[in-house]
MARBA-3410 file (N, C-alpha, C, O; in Angstrom, 1 decimal):
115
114.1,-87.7,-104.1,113.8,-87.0,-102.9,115.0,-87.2,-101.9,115.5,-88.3,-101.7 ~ 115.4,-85.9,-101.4,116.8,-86.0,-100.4,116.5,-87.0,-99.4,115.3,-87.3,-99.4 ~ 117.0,-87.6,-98.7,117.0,-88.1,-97.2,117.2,-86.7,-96.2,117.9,-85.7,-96.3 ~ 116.2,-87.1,-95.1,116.0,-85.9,-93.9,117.3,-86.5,-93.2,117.3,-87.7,-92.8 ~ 118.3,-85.8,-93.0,118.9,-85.6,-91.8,118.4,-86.5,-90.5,117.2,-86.4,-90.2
119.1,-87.3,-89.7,117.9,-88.0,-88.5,119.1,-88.0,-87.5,120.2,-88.3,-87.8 ~ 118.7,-87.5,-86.3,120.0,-87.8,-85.2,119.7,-89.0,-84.6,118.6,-89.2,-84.2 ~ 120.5,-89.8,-84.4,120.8,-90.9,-84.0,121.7,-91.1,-82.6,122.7,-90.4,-82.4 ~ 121.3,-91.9,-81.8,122.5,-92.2,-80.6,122.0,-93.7,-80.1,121.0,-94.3,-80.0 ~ 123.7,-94.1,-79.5,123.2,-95.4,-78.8,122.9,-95.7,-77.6,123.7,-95.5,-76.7
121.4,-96.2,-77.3,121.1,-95.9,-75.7,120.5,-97.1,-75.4,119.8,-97.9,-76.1 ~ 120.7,-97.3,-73.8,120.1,-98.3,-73.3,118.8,-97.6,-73.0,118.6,-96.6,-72.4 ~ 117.9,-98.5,-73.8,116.6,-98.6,-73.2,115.7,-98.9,-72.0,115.0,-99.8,-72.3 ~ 115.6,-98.7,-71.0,114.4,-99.3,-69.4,113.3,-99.1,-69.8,112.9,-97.9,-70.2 ~ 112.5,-100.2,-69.7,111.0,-100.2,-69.6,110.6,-101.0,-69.2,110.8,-102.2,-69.5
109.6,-100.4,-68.2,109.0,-100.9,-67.1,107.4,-100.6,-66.9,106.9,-99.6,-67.2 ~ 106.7,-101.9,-66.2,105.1,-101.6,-66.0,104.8,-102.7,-65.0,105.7,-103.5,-64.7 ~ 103.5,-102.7,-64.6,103.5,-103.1,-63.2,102.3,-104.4,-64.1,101.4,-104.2,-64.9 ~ 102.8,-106.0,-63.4,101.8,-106.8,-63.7,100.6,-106.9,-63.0,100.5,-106.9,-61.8 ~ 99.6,-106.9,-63.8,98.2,-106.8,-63.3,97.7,-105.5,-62.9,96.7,-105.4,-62.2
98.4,-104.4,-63.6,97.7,-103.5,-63.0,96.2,-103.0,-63.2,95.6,-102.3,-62.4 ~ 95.9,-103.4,-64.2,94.4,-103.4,-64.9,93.9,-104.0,-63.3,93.6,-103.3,-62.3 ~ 93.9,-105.3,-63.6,93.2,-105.9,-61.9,93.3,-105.4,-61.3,92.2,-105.1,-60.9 ~ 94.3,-104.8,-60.4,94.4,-103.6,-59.5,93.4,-102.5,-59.4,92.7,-102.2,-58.5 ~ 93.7,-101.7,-61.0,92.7,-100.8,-60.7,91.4,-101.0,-61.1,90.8,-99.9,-61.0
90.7,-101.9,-61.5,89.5,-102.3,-61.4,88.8,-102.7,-59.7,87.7,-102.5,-59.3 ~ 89.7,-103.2,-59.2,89.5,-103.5,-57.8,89.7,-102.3,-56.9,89.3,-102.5,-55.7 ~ 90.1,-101.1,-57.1,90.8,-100.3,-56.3,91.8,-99.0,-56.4,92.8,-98.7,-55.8 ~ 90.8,-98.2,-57.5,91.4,-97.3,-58.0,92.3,-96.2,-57.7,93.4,-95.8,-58.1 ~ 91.4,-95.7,-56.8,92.0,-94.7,-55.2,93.5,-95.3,-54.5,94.5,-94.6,-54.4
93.2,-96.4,-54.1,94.4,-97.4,-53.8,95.5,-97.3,-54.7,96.6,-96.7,-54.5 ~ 95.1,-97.9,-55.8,96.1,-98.5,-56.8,97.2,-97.6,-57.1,98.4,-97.9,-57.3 ~ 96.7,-96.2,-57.0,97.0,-94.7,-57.9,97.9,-94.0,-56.6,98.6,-93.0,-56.8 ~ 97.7,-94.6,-55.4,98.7,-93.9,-54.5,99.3,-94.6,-54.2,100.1,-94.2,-53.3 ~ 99.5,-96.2,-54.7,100.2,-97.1,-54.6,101.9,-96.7,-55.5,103.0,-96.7,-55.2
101.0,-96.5,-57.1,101.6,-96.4,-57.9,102.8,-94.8,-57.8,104.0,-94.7,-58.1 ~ 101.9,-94.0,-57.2,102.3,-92.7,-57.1,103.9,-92.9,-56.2,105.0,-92.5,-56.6 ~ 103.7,-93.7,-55.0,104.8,-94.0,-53.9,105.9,-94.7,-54.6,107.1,-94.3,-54.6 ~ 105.6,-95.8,-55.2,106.4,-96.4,-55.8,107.2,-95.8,-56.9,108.4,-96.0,-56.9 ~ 106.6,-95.2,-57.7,107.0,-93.6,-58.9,108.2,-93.3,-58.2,109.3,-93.8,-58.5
108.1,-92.4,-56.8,109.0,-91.7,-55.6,110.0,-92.7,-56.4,110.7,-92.5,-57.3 ~ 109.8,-93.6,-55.8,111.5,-94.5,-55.0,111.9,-94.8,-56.7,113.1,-95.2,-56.8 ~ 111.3,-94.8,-58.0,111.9,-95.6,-59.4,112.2,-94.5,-60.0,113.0,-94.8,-61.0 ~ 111.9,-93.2,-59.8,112.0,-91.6,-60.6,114.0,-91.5,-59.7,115.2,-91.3,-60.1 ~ 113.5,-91.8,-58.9,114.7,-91.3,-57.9,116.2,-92.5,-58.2,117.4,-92.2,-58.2
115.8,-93.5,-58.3,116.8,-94.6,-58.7,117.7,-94.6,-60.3,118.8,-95.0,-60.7 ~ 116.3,-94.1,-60.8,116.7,-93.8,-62.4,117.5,-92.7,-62.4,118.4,-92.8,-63.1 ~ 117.4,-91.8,-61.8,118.0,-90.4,-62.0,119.3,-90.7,-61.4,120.3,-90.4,-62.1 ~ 119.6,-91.5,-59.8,120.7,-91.7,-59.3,121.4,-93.0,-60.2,122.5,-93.3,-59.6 ~ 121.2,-93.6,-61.1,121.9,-94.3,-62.1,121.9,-93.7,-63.2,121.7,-94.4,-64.2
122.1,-92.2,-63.4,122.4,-91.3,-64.7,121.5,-91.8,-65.8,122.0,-92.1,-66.8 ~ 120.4,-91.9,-65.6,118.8,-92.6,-66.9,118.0,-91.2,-66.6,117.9,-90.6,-65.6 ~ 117.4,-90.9,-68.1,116.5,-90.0,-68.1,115.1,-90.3,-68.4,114.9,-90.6,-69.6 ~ 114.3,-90.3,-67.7,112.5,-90.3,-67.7,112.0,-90.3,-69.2,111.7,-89.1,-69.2 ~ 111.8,-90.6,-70.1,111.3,-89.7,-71.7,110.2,-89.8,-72.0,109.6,-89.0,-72.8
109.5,-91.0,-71.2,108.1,-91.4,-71.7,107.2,-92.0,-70.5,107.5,-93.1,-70.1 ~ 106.4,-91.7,-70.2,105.1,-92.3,-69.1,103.8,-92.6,-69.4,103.5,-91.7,-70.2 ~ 102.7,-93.5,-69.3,101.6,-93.3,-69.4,101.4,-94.4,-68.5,102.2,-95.3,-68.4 ~ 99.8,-94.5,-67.5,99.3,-95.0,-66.9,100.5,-95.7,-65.8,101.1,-95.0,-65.0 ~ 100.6,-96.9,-65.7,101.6,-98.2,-65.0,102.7,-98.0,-65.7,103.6,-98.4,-65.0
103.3,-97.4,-67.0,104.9,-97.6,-67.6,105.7,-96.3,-67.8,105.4,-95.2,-68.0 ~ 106.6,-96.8,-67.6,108.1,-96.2,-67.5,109.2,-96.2,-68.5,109.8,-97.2,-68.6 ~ 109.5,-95.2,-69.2,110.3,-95.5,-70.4,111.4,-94.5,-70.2,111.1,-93.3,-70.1 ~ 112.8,-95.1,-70.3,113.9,-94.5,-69.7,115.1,-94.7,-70.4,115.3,-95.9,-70.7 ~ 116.1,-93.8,-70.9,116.9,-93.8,-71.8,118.3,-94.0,-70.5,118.1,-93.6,-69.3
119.7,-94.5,-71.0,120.6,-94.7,-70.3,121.4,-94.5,-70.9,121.2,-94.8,-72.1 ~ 122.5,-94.0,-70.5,124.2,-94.1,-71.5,124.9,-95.6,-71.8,125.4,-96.2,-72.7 ~ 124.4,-95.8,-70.3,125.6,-97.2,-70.5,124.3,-98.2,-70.3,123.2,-97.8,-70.0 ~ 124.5,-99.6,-70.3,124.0,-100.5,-70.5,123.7,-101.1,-68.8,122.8,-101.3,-68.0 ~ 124.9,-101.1,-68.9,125.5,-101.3,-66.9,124.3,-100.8,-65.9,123.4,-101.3,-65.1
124.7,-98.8,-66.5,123.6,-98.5,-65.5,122.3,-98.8,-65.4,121.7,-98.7,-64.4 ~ 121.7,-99.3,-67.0,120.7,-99.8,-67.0,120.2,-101.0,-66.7,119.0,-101.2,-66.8 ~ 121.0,-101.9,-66.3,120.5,-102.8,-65.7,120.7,-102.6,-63.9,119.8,-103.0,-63.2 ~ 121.6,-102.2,-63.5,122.1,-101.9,-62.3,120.9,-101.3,-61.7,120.6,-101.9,-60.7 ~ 120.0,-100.4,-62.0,119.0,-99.6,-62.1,117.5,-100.3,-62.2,116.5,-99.7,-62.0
117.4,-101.8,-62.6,116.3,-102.3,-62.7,116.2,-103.1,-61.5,115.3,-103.2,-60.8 ~ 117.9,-103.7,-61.3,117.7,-104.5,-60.1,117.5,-103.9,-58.6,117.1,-104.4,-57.5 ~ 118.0,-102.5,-58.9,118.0,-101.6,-57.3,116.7,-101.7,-57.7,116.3,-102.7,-57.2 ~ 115.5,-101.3,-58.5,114.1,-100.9,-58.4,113.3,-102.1,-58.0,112.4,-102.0,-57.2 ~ 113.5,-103.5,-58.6,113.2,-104.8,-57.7,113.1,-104.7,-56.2,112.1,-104.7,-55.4
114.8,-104.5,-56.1,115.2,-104.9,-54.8,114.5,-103.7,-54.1,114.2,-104.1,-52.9 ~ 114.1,-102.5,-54.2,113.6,-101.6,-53.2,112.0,-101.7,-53.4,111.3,-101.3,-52.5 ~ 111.4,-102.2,-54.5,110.0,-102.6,-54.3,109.9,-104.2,-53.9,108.7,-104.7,-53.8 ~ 110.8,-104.9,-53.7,110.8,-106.0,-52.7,110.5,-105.7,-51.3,109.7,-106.3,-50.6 ~ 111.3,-104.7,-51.0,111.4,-104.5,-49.9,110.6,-103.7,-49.1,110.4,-103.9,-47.9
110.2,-102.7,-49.7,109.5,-101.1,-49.8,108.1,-101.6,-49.5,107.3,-101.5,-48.5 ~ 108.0,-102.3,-51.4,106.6,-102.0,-51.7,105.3,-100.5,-51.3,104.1,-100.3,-51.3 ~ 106.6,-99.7,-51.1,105.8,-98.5,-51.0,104.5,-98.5,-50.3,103.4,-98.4,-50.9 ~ 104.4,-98.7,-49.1,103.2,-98.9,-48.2,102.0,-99.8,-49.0,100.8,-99.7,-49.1 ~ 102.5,-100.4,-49.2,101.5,-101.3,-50.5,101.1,-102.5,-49.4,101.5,-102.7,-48.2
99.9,-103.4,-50.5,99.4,-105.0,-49.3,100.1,-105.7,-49.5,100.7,-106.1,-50.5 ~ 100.1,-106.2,-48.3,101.1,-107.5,-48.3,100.5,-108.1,-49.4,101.0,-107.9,-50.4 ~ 99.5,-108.7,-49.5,98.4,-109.9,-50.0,98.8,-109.5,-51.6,98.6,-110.5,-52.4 ~ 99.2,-108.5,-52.1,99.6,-108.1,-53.3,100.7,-107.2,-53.7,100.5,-106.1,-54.2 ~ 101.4,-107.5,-53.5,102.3,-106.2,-53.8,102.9,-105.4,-55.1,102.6,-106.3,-55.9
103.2,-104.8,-55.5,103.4,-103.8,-57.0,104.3,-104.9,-57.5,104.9,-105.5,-56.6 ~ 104.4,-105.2,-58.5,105.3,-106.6,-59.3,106.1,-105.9,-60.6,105.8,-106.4,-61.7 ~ 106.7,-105.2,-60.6,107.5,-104.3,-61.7,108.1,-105.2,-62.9,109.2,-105.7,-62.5 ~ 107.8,-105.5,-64.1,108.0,-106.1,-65.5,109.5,-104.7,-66.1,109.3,-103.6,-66.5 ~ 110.9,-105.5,-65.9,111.4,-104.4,-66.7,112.3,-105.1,-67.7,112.7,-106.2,-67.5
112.6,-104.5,-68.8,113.7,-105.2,-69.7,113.8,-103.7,-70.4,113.2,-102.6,-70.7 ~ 115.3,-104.6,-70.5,116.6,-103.1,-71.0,116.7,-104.2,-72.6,116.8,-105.4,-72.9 ~ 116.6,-102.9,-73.1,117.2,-103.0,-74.5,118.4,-102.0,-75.4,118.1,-100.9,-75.6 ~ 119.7,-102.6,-75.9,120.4,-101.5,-76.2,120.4,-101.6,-77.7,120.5,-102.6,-78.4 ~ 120.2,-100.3,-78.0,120.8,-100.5,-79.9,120.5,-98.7,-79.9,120.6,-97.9,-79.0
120.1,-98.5,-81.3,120.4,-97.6,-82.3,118.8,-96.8,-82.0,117.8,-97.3,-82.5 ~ 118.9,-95.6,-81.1,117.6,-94.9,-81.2,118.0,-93.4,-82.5,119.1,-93.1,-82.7 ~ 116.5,-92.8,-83.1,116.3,-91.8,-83.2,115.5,-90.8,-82.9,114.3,-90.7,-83.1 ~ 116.4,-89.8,-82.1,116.1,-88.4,-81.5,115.6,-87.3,-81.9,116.4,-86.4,-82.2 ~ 113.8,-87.2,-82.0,112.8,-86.7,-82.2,112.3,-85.6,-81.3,111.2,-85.7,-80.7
113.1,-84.2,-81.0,112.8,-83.3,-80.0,112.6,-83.3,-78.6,111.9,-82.5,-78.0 ~ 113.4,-84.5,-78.1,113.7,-84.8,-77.1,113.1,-85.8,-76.9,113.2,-86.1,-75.7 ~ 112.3,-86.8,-77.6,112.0,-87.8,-77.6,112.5,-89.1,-78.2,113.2,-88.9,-79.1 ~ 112.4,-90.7,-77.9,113.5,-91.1,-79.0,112.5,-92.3,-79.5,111.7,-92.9,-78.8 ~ 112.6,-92.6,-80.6,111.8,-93.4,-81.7,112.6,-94.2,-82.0,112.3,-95.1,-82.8
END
């Protein structure tokens, strides 16, 4: 049996998700979700202005492809540092706690998707 053809490229991986979000929205759904939504704003926008493209979302995570490595970490620490600071109109008493790690190696590119 031939081998399928597979496109391949090397990309830094971002991925990101918010600790505790389960607790959050169990406590506070309405909240949580415009919490989340605000915070989206300022990490959509940071990723894009560190040349990273969006490829994957569900619920609390964020999955983000990068050229360079650099940008991708450069890009985790601006999203810290402006949800340190931000916290996107969020409670003091809790604030959004963003979990990110960059991984670089060998993806394959599945119709604009990467595996």
């Amino acid at each position: 049996m031939p081998a399928q053809s597979v496109e391949r490229k090397l990309a830094a991986i971002f991925a990101a998700d918010i600790a505790g979000y389960n607790r959050s929205m169990a406590r506070d759904e309405v909240g949580t979700l415009a919490r989340l939504k605000a915070c989206r704003a300022i990490i959509d926008g940071l990723i894009a202005s560190h040349r990273g493209r969006i490829f994957n979302t569900a619920g609390d995570s964020i999955v983000a492809d990068f050229v360079s490595a650099v940008d991708a970490v450069q890009c985790a620490v601006a999203v810290q540092a402006a949800m340190a600071t931000e916290d996107a109109g969020g409670a003091a008493d809790e604030p959004m706690q963003f979990r990110i790690g960059v991984h670089v190696g060998d993806v394959m590119v599945d119709r604009g998707n990467l595996r």
